[in-house]
C-alpha distance (Angstrom), angle and dihedral (degrees) to the residues before:
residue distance angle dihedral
X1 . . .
X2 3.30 . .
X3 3.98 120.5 .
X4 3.97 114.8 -101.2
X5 3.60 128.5 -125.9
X6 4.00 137.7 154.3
X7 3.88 119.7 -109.8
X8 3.90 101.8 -162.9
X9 3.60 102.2 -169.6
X10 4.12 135.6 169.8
X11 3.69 134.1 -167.8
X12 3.95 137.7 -147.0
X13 3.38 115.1 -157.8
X14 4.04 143.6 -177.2
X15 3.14 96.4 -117.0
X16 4.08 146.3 -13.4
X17 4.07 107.7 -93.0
X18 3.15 114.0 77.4
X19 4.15 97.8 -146.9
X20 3.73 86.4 60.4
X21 3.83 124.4 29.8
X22 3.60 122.2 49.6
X23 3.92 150.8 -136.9
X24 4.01 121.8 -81.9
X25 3.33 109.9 156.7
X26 3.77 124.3 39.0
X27 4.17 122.7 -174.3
X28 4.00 139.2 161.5
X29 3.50 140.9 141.2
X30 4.02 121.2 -145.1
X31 3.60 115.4 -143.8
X32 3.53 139.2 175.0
X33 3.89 119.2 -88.6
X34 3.87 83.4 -102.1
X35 4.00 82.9 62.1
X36 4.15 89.1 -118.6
X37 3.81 100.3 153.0
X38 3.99 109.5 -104.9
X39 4.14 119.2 -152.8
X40 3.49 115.6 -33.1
X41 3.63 135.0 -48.9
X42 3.95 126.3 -89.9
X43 3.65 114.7 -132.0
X44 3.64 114.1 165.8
X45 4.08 137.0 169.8
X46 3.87 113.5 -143.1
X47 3.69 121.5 -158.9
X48 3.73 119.8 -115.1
X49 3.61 117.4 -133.8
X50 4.41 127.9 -115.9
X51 4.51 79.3 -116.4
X52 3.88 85.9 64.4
X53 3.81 131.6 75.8
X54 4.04 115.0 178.8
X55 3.53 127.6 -135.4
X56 3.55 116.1 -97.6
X57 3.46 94.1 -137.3
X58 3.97 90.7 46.5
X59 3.77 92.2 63.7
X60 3.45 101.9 38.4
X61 3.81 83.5 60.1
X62 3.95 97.7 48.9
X63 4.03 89.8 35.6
X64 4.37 79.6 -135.2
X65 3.55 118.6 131.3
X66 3.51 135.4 -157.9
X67 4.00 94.4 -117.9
X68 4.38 87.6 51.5
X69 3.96 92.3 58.5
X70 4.33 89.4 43.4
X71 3.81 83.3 52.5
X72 3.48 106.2 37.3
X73 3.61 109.0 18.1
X74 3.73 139.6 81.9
X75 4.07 130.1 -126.3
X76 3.97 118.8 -84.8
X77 4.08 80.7 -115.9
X78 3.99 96.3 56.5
X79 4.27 87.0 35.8
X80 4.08 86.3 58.9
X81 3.65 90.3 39.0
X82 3.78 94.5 63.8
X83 3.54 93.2 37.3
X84 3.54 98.7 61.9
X85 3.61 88.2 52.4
X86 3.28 102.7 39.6
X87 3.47 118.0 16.8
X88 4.17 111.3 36.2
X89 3.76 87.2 51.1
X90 4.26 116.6 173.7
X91 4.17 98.6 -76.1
X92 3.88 103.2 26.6
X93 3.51 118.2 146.8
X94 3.99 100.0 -167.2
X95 3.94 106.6 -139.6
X96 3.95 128.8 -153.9
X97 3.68 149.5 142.0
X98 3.28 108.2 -106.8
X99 3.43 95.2 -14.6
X100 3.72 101.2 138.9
X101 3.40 89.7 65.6
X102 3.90 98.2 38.6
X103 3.61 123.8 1.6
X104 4.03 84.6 45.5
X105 3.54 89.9 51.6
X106 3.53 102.7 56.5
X107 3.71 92.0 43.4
X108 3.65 94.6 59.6
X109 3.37 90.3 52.7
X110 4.00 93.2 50.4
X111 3.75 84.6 56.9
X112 3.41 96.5 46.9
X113 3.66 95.5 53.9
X114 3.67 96.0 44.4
X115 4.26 94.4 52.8
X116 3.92 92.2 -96.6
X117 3.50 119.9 132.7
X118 3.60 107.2 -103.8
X119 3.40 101.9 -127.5
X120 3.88 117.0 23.3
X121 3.76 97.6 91.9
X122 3.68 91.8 80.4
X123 3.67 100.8 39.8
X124 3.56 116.0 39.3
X125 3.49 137.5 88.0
X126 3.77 88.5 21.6
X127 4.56 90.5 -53.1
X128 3.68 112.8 155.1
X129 4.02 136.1 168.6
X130 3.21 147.0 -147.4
X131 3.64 136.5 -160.9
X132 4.10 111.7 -155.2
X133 3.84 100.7 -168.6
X134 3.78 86.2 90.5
X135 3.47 92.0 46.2
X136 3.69 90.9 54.6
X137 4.01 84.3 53.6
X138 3.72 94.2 55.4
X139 3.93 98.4 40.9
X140 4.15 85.2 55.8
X141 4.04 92.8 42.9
X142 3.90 86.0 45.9
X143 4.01 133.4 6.1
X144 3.72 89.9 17.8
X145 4.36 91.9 147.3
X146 3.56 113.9 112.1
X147 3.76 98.9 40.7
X148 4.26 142.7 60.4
X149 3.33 113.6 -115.1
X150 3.89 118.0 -152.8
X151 3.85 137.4 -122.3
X152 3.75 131.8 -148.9
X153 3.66 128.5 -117.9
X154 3.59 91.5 -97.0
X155 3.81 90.9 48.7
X156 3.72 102.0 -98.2
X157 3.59 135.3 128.0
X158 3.77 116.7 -82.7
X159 3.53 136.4 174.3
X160 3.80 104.5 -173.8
X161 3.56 112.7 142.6
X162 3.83 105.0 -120.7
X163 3.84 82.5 54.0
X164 3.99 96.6 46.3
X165 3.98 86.0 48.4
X166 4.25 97.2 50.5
X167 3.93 91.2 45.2
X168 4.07 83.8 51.4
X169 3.77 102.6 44.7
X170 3.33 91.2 -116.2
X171 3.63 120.3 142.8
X172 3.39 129.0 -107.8
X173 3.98 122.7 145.2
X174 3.84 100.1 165.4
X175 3.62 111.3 42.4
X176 4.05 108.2 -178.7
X177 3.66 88.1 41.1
X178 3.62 109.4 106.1
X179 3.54 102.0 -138.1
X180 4.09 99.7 49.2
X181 3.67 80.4 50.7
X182 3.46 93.2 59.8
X183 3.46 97.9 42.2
X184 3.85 90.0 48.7
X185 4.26 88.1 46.2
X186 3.99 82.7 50.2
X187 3.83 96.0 52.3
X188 4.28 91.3 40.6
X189 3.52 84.0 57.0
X190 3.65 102.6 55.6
X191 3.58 93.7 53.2
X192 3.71 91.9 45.8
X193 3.64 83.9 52.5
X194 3.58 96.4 45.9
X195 3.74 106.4 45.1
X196 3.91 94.4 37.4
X197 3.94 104.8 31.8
X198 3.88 93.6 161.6
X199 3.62 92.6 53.3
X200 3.71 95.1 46.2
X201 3.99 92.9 48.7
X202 3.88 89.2 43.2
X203 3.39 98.6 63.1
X204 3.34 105.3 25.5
X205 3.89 83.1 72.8
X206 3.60 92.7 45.1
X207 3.66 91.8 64.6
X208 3.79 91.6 91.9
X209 3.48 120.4 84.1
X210 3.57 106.6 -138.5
X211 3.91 78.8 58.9
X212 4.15 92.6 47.0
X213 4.29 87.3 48.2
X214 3.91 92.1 51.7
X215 3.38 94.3 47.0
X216 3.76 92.3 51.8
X217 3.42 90.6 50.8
X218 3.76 99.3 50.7
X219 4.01 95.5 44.7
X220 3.74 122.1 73.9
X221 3.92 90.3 -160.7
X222 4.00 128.0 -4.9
X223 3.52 143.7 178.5
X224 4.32 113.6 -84.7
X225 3.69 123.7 -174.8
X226 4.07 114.2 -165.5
X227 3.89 137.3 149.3
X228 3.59 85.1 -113.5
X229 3.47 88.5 73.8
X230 3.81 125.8 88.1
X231 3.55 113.3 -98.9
X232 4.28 91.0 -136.3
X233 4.00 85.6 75.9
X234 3.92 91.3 43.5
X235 4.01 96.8 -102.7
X236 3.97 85.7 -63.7
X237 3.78 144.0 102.3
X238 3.82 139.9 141.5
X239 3.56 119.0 -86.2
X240 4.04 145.8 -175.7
X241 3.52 124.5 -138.0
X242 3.43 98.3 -132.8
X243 4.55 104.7 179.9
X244 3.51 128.1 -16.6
X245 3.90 111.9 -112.3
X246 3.17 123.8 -83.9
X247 4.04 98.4 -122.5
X248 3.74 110.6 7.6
X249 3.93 136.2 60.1
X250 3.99 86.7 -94.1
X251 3.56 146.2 119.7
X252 3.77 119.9 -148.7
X253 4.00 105.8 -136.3
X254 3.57 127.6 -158.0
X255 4.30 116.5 -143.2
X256 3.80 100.4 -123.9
X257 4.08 86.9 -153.4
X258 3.81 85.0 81.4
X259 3.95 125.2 73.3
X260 3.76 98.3 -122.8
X261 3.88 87.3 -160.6
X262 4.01 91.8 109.6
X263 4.06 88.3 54.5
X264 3.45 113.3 38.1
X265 3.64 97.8 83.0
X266 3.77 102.0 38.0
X267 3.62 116.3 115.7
X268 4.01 117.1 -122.0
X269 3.77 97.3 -86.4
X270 4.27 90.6 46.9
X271 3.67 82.2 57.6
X272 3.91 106.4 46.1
X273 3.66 89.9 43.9
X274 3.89 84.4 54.9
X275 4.00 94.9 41.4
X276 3.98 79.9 61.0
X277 3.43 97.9 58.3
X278 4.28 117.6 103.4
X279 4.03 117.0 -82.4
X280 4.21 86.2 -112.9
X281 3.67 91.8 52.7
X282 4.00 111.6 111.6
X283 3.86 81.3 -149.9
X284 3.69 98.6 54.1
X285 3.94 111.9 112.7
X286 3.59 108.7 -107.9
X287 3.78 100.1 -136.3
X288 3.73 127.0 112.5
X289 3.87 135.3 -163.1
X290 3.98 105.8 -119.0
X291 3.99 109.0 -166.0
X292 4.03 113.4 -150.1
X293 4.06 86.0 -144.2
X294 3.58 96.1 50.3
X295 3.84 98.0 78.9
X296 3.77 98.1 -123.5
X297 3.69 125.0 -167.6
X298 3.94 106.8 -113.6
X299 3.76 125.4 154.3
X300 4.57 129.2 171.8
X301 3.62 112.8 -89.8
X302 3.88 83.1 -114.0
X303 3.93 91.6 79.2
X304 3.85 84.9 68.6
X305 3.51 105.5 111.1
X306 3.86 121.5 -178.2
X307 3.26 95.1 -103.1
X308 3.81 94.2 49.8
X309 3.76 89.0 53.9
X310 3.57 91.5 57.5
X311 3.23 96.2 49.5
X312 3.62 100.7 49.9
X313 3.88 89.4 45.2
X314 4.11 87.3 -119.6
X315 3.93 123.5 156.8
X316 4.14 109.7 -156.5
X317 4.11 91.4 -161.1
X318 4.05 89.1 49.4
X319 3.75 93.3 50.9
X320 3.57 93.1 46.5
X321 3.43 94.1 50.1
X322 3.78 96.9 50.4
X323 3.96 92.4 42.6
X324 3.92 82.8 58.0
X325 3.64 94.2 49.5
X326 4.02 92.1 52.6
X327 3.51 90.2 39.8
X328 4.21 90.6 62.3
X329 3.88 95.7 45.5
X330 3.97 99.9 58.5
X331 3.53 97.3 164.1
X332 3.98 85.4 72.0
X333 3.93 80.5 76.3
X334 3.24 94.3 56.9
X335 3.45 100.9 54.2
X336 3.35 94.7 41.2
X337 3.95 86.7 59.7
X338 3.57 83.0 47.5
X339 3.71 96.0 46.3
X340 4.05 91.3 54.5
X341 3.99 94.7 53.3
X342 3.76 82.6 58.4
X343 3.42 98.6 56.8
X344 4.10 93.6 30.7
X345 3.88 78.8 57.3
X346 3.84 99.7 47.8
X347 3.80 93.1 52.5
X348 3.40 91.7 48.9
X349 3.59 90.7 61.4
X350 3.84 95.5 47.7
X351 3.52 92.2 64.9
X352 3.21 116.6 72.9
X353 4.13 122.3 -174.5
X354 4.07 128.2 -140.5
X355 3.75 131.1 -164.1
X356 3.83 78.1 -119.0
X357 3.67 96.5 66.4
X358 3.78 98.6 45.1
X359 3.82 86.7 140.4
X360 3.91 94.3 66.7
X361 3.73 93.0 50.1
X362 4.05 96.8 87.5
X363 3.63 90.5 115.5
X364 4.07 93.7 51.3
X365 4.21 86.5 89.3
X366 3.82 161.7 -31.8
X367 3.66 110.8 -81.0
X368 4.09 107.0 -120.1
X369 3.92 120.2 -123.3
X370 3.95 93.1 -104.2
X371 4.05 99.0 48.1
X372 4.22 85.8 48.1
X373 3.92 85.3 51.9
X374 3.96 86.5 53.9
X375 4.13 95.1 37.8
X376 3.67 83.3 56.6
X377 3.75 93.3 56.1
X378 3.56 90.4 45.5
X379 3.88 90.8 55.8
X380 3.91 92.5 44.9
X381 3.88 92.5 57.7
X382 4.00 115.8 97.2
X383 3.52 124.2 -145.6
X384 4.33 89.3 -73.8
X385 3.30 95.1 53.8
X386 3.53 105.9 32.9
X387 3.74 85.8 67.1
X388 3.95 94.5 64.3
X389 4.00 96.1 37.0
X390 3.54 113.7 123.8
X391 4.11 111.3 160.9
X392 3.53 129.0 176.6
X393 3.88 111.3 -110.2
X394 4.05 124.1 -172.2
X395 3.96 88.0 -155.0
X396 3.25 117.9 76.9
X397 3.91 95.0 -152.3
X398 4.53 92.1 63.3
X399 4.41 85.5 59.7
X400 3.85 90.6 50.1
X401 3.71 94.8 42.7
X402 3.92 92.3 43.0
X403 4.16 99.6 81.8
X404 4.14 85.8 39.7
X405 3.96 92.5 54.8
X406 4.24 89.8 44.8
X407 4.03 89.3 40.8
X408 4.17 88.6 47.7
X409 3.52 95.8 40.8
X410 4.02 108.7 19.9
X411 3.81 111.7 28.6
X412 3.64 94.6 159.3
X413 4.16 84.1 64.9
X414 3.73 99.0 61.1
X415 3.98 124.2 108.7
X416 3.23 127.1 -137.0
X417 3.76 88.6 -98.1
X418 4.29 99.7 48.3
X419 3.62 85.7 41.6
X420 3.99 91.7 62.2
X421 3.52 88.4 42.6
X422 4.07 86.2 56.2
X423 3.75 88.1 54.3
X424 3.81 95.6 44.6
X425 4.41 86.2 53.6
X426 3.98 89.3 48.5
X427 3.79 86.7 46.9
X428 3.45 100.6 53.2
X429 3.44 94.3 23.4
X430 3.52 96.5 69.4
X431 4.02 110.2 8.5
X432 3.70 95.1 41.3
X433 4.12 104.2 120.3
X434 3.74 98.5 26.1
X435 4.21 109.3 -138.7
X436 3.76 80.6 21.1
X437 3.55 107.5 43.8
X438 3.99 129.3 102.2
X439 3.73 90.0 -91.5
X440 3.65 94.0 41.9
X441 3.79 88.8 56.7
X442 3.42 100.3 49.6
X443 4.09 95.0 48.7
X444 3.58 83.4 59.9
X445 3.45 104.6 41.6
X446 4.22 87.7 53.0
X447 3.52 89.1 54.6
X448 3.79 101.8 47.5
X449 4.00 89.1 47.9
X450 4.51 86.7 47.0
X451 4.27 81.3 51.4
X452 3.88 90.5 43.3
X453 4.18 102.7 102.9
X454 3.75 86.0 -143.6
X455 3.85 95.2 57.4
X456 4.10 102.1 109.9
X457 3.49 128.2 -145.9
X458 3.78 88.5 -106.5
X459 4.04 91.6 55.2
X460 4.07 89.4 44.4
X461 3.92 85.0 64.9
X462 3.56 95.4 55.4
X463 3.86 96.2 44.1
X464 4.44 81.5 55.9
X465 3.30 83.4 47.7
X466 4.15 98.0 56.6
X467 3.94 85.6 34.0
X468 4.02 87.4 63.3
X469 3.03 94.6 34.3
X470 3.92 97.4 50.1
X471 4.18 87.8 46.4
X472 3.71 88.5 54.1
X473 3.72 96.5 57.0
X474 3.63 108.2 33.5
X475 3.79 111.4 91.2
């Protein structure tokens, strides 16, 4: 088996969806299980592409412009390159905050686009990861001695990571640039690991979803700490896993803080309308989807301390009783399994795909053995050969992404014809609804932020910079 070590790793993007904007600046650290530091740390620029406009407000928080990763950066196709030799080594267990929901995100989608599978970077060859915002959640809710524990500006609970690492002493100068993050994310998690050992160990081998499914189905109710949750009860509450979901490797859990009196006998389309409802609304079905792969936070009811209790505003007799009362009415989990094909099968419908979006279509499909044979060919061919290449895919997707990946990462390749077909993308791409296209948007947004009184002189630069920048792309 394959030695372990932590990858802690942090992204800066263009923007905030994942489909859309893209990576450009990559950093991590491996270190040893212990957390001592091993080899040097990877910090890398990569260059954003003439398809891709960043949001203003995205690089006036990273301070990274588009013009910095064209001269200093390398190609998404050379950045995967060295991390598949260097980086997602045999035994990595790739580290964030947040990640799962982010970080993750936009490196699937990286793959994706440069004929990777999507998804075997953190599973193979015995690759893990582990996302430690939750952790954060349940170590406050919890075992929260041995370390400060941050409020918002509006005097709220908050776990953000620049605030987590101030309360601490820990330094951390540059927040938004990935690799102070990770540094600061390293130094959090030593003292996590040092003042609550147990904790740490816990659920570091909880992480893995065999272990998460298990769990579930040995425990009646348990502890679950998620960003769904309100932050008043510390991100945490008691739950029931109430059916598995229909399509994914999920439960759906119930929050035992609520009376689930009003739901139990709805029928399926009651209980989707009420799943739709706003997270504040006393109305609002109190079930959420928890994904095995997702690394959630879960811990036995027998953790619960009294102090714990109090703090997450959690009464044991209450729970019980409601647990009991769902547990007697098991057609409410049918319904409810019902209720989320409904709405599984609404937003499918609302989203509607293009040929001109081929890059958002990641979760359209597996990739079959014979078209990752030919994706791997693709990525093997240099700039010579890549020009010639034309394999024989069975989806549909890998031939319209093939003259994107050569015109991203090998203009010098392109035809006459591909290269026309490049302009025609960053045409409609970004001009395609006039007032309300990408570029539309983005003139706008620059000037609103330039009118906006607490726009510095520093932040005015940048937004010149994406103005020349955006004139020297757009056709």
């Amino acid at each position: 088996m394959a030695t372990q070590s932590f990858f802690f790793y942090d992204l800066e993007t263009s923007g905030f969806n994942p489909r859309e904007a893209r990576i450009m600046q990559f950093a991590g650290q491996r270190t040893s299980l212990d957390l001592d530091l091993i080899n040097e740390p990877v910090n890398l620029l990569i260059k954003i592409t003439a398809d891709v406009l960043p949001d203003p407000d995205a690089i006036l928080l990273t301070g990274i412009t588009p013009q910095k990763t064209l001269s200093e950066g390398i190609t998404e196709a050379e950045f995967l390159k060295l991390f598949h030799e260097q980086i997602a080594l045999p035994g990595t267990i790739f580290v964030g905050y947040n990640s799962i929901r982010f970080d993750d995100e936009f490196m699937r989608y990286l793959h994706y686009r440069n004929f990777y599978d999507p998804y075997e970077w953190q599973y193979t060859d015995s690759k893990s990861k582990w996302d430690l915002l939750d952790v954060m959640r349940m170590a406050r809710a919890l075992r929260p001695e041995g370390m400060q524990w941050p409020f918002d500006s509006n005097g709220k609970p908050s776990n953000r990571l620049e605030l987590l690492s101030v309360i601490n002493k820990i330094g951390h100068k540059n927040a938004h640039d990935a690799l102070a993050d990770v540094i600061a994310l390293i130094e959090l998690t030593k003292k996590f690991k040092k003042v609550q050992p147990k904790l740490f160990s816990y659920l570091l081998g909880m992480r893995d979803k065999t272990a998460i499914e298990t769990f579930i189905n040995n425990s009646k109710t348990f502890l679950y700490s998620s960003g769904k949750y309100p932050g008043e009860f510390q991100k945490t509450t008691i739950v029931t896993a109430v059916s598995p979901h229909p399509t994914r490797q999920a439960v759906l859990v119930y929050d035992l803080r609520y009376d689930p009196r009003p739901f139990i006998n709805m029928t399926a389309d009651q209980l989707a309308e009420s799943w739709k409802l706003k997270y504040d609304d006393p109305k609002r079905l109190p079930v959420k989807t928890m994904q095995f792969n997702r690394c959630p936070a879960v811990a036995p009811i027998g953790v619960l301390d009294q102090s714990a209790q109090d703090r997450i505003k959690i009464d044991l007799i209450l729970t019980e009783t409601y647990y009991k009362m769902i547990a007697e009415h098991p057609k409410f989990a049918k319904n409810l399994s019902q209720a989320i094909e409904i709405l599984d099968k609404a937003q499918q419908s609302q989203f509607v795909s293009t040929e001109s979006d081929v890059d958002s279509k990641m979760y359209e499909g597996f990739f079959s053995r014979s078209d990752k044979y030919a994706m791997s060919a693709v990525r093997a061919a240099d700039e010579t050969e890549i020009a010639s290449i034309s394999p024989t895919f069975e989806d549909s997707r890998l031939d319209a992404l093939l003259t994107l990946y050569k015109a991203r990462n090998y203009s010098k390749s392109l035809n006459d014809e591909e290269r026309k077909s490049w302009d025609r993308h960053i045409e409609r791409k970004l001009l395609t609804g006039d007032d309300n296209s990408r570029a539309g948007q983005f003139f706008k947004r620059i000037s609103e932020l330039d009118l906006d009184p607490k726009t510095t002189d520093s932040m005015r630069y940048l937004l010149q910079e994406l103005q020349l920048y955006a004139e020297s792309i757009l056709p």
